[in-house]
C-alpha positions in Angstrom: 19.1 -28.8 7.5 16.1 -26.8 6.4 14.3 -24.9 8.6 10.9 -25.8 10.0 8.2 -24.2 11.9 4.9 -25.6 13.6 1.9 -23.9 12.7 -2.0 -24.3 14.2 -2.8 -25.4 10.5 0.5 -27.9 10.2 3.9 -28.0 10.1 6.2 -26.2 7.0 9.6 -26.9 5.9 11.2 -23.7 4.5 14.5 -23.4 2.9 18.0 -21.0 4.0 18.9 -18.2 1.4 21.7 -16.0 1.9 21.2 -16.5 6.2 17.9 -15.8 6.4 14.9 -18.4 6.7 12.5 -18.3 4.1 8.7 -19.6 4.5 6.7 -18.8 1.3 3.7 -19.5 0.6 2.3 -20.0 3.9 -1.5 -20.1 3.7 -3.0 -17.9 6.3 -6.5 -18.8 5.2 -8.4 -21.3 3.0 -8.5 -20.5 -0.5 -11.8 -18.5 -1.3 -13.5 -20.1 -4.1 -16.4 -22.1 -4.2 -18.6 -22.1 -1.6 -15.8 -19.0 0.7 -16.2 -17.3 -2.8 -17.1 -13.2 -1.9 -17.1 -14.9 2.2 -15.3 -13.7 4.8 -11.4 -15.4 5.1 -11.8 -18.4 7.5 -8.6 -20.1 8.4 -6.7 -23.0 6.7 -7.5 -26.6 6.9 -4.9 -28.8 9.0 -2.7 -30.7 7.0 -0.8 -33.9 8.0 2.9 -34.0 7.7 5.1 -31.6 6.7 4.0 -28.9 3.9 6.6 -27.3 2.0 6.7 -23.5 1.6 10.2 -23.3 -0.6 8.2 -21.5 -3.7 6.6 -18.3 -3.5 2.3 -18.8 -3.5 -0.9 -18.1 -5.5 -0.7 -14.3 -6.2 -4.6 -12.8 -6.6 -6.8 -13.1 -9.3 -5.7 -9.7 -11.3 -5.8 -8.0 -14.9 -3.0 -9.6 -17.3 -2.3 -6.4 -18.7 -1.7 -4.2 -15.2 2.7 -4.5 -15.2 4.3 -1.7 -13.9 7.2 -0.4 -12.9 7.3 -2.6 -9.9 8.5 -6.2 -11.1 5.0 -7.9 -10.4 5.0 -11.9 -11.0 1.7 -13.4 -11.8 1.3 -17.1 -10.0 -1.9 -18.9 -10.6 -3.6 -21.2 -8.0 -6.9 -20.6 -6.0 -4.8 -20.7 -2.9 -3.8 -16.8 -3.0 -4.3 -16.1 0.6 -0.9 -16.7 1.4 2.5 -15.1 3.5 5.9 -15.3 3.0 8.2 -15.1 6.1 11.4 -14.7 6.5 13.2 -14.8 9.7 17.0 -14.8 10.8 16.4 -17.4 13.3 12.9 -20.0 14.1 15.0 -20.3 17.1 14.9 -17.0 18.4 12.3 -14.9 21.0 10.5 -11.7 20.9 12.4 -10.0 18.0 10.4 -7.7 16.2 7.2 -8.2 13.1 7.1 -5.9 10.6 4.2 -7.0 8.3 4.0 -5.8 4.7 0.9 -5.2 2.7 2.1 -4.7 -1.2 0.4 -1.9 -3.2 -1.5 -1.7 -6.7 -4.4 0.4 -6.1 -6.2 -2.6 -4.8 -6.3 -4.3 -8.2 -2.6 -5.1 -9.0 0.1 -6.9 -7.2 1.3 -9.8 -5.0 3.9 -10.8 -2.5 5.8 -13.1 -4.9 7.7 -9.6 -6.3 11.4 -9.2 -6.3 11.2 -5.7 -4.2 9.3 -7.1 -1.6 11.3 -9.8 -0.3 12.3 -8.6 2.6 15.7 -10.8 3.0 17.3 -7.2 4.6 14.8 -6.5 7.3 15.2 -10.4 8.3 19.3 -9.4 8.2 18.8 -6.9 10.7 17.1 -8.4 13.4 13.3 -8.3 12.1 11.0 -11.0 11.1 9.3 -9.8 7.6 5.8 -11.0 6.8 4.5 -10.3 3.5 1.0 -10.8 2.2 -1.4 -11.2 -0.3 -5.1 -10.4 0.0 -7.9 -10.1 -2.9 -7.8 -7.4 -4.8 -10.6 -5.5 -7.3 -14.5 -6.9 -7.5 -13.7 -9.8 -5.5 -11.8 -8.0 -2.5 -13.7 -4.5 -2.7 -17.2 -4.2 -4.5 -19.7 -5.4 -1.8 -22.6 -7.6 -3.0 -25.8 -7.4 -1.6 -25.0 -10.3 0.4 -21.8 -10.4 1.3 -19.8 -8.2 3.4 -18.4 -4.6 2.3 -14.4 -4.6 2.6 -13.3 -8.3 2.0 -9.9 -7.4 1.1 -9.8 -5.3 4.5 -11.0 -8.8 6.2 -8.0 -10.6 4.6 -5.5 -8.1 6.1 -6.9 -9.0 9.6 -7.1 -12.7 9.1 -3.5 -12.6 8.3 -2.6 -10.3 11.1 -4.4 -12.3 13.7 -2.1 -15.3 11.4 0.8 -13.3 12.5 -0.7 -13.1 16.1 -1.0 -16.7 16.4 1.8 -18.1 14.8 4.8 -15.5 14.5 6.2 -17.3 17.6 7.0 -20.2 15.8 9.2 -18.1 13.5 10.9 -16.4 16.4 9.0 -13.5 16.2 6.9 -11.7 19.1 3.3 -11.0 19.0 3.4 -7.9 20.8 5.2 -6.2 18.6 4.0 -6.5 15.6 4.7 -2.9 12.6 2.3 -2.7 9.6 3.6 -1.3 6.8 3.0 -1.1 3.0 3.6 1.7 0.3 0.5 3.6 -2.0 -2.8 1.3 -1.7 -0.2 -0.6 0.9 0.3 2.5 2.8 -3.5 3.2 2.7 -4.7 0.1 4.1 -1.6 0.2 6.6 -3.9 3.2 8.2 -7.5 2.2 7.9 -6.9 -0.8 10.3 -6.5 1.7 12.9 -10.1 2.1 12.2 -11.2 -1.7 11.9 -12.6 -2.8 15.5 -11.5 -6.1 14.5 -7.9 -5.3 14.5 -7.2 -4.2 17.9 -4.6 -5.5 19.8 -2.9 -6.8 16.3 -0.8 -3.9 15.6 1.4 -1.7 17.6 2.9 0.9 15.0 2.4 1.9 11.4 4.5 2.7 8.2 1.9 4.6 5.6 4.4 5.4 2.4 2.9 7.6 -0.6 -0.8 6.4 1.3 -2.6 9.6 -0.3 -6.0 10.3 1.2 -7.4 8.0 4.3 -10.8 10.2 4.5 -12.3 7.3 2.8 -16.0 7.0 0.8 -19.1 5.8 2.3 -20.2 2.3 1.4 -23.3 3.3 -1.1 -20.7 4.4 -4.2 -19.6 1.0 -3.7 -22.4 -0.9 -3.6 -24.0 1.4 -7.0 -20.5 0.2 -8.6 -21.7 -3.3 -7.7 -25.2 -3.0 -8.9 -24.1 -1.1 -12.1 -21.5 -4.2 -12.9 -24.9 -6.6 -12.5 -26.8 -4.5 -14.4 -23.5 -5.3 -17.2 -23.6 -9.1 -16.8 -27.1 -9.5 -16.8 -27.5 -11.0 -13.3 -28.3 -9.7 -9.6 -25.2 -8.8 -7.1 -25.4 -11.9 -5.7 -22.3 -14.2 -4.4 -24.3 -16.7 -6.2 -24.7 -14.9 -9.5 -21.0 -13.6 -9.5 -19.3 -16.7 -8.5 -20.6 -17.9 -12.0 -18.3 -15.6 -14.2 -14.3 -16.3 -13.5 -12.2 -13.2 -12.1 -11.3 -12.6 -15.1 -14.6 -12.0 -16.6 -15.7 -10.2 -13.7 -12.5 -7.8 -14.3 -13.1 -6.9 -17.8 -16.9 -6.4 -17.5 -15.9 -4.1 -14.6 -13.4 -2.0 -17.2 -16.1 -2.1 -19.9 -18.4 0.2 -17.3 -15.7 3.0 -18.0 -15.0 2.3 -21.7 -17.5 4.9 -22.8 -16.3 7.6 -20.8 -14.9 10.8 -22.4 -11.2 11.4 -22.4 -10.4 12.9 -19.1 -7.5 14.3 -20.5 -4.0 14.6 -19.0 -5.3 13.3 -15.9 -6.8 10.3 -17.1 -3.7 8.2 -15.7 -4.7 8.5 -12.2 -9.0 7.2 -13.0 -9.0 3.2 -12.2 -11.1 0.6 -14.2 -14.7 0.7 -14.4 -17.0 3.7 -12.9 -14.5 3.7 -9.9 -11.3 2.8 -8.4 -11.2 0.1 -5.9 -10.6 1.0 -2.4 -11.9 0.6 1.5 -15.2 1.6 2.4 -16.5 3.0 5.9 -19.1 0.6 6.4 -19.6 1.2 10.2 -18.5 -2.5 10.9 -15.6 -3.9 9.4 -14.1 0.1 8.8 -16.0 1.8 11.7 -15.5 5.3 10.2 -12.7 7.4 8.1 -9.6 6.2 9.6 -8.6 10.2 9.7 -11.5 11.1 11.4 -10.6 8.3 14.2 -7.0 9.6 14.6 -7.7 13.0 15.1 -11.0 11.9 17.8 -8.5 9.8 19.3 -10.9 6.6 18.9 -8.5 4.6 16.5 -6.7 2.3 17.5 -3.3 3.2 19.7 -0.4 3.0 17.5 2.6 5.0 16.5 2.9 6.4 13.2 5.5 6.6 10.1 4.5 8.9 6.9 5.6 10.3 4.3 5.7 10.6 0.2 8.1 11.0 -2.4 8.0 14.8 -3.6 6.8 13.9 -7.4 4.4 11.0 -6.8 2.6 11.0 -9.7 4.6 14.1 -12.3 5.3 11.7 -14.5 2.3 10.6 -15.8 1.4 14.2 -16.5 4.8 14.4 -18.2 4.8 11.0 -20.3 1.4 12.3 -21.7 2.1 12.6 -25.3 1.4 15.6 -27.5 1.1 19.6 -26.3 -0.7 20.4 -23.5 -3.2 23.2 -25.1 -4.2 26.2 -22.7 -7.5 25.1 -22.8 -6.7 21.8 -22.0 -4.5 23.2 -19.0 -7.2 25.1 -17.4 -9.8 22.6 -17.7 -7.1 20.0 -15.8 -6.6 22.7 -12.8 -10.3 23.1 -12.7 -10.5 19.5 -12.4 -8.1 19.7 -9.6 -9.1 22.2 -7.4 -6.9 24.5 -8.3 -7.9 28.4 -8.7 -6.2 31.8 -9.2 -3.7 31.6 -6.2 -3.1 27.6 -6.4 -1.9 28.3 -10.3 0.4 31.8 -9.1 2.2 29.6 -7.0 3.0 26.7 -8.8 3.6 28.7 -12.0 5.8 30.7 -9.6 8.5 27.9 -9.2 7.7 25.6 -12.4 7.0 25.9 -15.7 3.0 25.8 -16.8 1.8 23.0 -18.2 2.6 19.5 -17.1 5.3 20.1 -14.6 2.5 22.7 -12.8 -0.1 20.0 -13.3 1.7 17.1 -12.0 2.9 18.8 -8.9 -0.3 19.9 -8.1 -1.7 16.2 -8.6 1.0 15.2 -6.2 0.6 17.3 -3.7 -3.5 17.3 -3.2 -3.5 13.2 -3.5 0.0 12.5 -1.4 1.9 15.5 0.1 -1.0 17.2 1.9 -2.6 14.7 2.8 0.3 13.1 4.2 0.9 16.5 6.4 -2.6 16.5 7.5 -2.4 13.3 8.8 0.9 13.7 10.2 -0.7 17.1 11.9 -3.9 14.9 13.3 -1.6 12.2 15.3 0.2 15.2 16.5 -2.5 16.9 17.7 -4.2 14.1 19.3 -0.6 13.3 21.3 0.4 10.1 18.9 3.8 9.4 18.2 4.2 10.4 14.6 7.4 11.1 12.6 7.4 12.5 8.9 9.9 12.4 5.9 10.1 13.1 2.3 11.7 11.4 -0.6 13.0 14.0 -2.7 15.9 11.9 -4.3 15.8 12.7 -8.2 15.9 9.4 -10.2 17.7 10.0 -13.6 15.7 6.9 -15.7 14.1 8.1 -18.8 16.1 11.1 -19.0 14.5 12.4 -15.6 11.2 12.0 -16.3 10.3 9.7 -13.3 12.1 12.1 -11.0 11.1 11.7 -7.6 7.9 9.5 -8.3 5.9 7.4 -7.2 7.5 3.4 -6.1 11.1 5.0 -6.5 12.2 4.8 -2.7 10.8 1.5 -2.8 14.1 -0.4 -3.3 16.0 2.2 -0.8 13.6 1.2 2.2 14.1 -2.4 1.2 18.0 -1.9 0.8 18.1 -3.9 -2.3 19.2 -2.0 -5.1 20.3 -5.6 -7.3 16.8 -6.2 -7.6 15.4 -7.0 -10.3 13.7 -3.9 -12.7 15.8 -1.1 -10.6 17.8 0.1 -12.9 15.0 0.4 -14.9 13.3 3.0 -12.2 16.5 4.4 -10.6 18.7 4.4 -13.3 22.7 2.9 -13.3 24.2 4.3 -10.2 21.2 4.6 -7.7 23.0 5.8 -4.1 23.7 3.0 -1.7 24.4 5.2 1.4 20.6 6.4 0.4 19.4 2.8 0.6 21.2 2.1 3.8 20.1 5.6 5.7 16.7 4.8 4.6 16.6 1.0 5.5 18.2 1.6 8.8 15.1 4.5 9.5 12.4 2.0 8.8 14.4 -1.0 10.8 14.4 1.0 13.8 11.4 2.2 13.7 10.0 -1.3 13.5 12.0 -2.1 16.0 11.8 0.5 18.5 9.6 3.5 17.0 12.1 5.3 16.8 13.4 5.7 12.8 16.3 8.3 13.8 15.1 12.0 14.1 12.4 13.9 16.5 8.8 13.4 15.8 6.8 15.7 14.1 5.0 17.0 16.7 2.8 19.3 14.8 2.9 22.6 12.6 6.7 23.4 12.2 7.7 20.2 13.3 10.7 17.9 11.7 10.8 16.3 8.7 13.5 14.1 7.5 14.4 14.9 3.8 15.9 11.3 2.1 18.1 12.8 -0.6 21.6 12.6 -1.3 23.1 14.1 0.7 19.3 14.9 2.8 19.1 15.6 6.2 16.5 17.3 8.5 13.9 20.2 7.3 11.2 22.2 9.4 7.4 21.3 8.1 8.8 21.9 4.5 4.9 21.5 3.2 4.0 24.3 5.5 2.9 26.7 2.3 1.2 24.1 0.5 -1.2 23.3 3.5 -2.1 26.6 4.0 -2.7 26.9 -0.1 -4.9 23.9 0.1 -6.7 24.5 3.0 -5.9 21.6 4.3 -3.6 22.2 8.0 
């Protein structure tokens, strides 16, 4: 028989795969067009019978051209504010939540991808939530009136979903993990500082997050006013909601089109005059997330963090032609780095790109993964720290250790679909199942297998193969940058 589950909205009929119960598609809000267009998430209208959720949903309005290396399906529909569940039993009680928020720099992505299904966590005891929320000008350019953060709103909505209705699915409410990698990881954190998220979580997983500092809201609102100023109406919700997504998107991109080459970091600079992300807009983001932690003022929760070692080295390395001195000095400039930052790079890599790319790695992932490892420490959270140094072979070792390539090791599904293409023939499996089994318990229990960090010269768990345990290997980097 197919599994079923009774929701405040209805009931849904989902489908067995492989053991595990699978509800997809489940809306966790009404669809936000027309007159909920650029409004906050309100929930789902009931529906009478039974609804089936056997199909993946709607994934967000989102550019065409934005595939990755991360298999990302495109599903249309205006119902994008959906979850998929899976459970090992609707029967069960109180096992654990772990909820996933995909990345994409907050313009790209969905739930509907082959790496995020989640099928493993449900195996070993967990229920898995994943979700979509909006992404780009509609989730995270504010109008003048309509709230700042929208796409931050969606994340709540669907966690106080979760709050509501994870029973049902034999999960408990009270212990619920948020979890998510880059702009997944990032958003993971700054709920700790959105007052309207308390009580919904009870630990966090923050992979390759980067920076949680965070802008004030006025950049965003100028971005805003500037993409008016391009499509000839006032930031309005009434104005935009006349253009589709889609024409919203590209007049957004056309803002940056006349911008200079930035050179060989240009990779890293999203669409338009800025990338998308969370605001602190002293309501829905009280302040910088970071800030909170190390006040003690966010919200109570125990913490999981860390990055891959070469996050972003291969865009600097797949950047075709020679990389003139010049060129090179102006990019280390650009960076932050001076005199003694390019000694010690240039001490253990070779100049150019490799230098460059480590150095764009570590000031937008590594450090500022230790520093906010450091702030939990120091304000007595619970926090434990790895790093993902395993070197993927694809592309003749270009992507290395980079960015998205531990994603299929925490999700312990190496078969899916596009790995091979990241991790090469032969990824390891013991990898896969050392690093699923850490993220499964530490959903579980907070505990993912080794000692918390605890603060300068604290342990961090190295996932390599073989890996094992290393003391605050990022110690000389955050004294270099300032930053411990």
């Amino acid at each position: 028989m197919d599994p079923q589950a009774v929701t405040t909205s209805g009931r849904v009929r989902g489908r067995w795969s492989g053991g595990v119960a699978e509800f997809l598609g489940v809306p966790y809000a009404a669809p936000p067009v027309g007159a909920l267009r650029f409004a906050p998430p309100v929930p789902p209208p009931r529906w009478d019978g039974v609804r089936s959720c056997r199909t993946c949903g709607p994934t967000a309005p989102q550019p065409q051209d934005g595939a990755g290396d991360v298999p990302e399906p495109l599903v249309e529909g205006d119902g994008f504010l959906n979850l998929n569940v899976r459970t090992p039993d609707p029967g069960a009680a109180g096992l654990p939540v772990l909820v996933w928020i995909h990345g994409g720099a907050f313009n790209m992505g969905g739930n509907a991808g082959p790496w995020y299904r989640g099928a493993s966590f449900a195996r070993d005891g967990l229920v898995f939530v994943a979700i979509n929320y909006r992404l780009g000008v509609e989730g995270f350019l504010p109008l003048d009136d309509a709230p700042a953060n929208l796409g931050v709103l969606d994340w709540i909505r669907a966690l106080t979903w979760v709050h509501d209705n994870i029973a049902a699915f034999g999960g408990d409410p009270g212990d619920v993990t948020v979890g998510g990698q880059s702009a997944g990881g990032q958003a993971s954190v700054t709920l700790l500082a959105a007052p309207a998220a308390a009580g919904l979580l009870h630990r966090v997983i923050d992979m390759s997050g980067g920076s949680v500092t965070w802008e004030p809201v006025e950049p965003a609102r100028e971005a805003a006013r500037a993409l008016a100023r391009r499509l000839g109406a006032p930031p309005t919700r009434e104005a935009f909601s006349a253009f589709t997504p889609a024409e919203l998107a590209a007049a957004y991109r056309s803002l940056g089109s006349g911008e200079p080459d930035p050179g060989p970091l240009g990779a890293v600079f999203g669409p338009g005059p800025k990338g998308f992300n969370p605001v602190n807009d002293g309501e829905i983001v009280a302040r910088s997330p970071y800030d909170m932690i190390r006040d003690g003022s966010a919200h109570p929760a125990a913490l999981l963090v860390g990055t891959t070692r070469e996050e972003f080295n291969a865009l600097v390395r797949s950047r075709p032609g020679p990389l003139g001195e010049r060129e090179y000095g102006d990019a280390l400039r650009a960076l932050g780095a001076g005199p003694d930052a390019r000694r010690f790079y240039e001490e253990r890599l070779p100049a150019g790109p490799e230098v460059l790319g480590q150095i764009l790695t570590d000031r937008l992932f590594r450090v500022p993964a230790l520093r906010l490892a450091r702030a939990c420490a120091a304000a007595g959270r619970s926090v434990h720290a790895y790093e993902f140094r395993w070197r993927s072979p694809a592309r003749g070792g270009a992507v290395g250790a980079g960015h998205c390539v531990d994603l299929p090791f925490v999700f312990d599904d190496l078969d899916a679909e596009g790995v091979e293409r990241v991790c090469g023939p032969a990824p390891p499996p013991g990898l896969a199942r050392a690093m699923h089994a850490a993220w499964t318990g530490f959903a579980a229990t907070g505990d993912p297998g080794w000692p918390p960090y605890g603060g300068p010269g604290g342990p961090v768990r190295v996932f390599d193969d073989p890996g094992g345990v290393a003391c605050d290997p990022l110690a000389a980097e955050g004294r270099l940058w300032r930053e411990s």
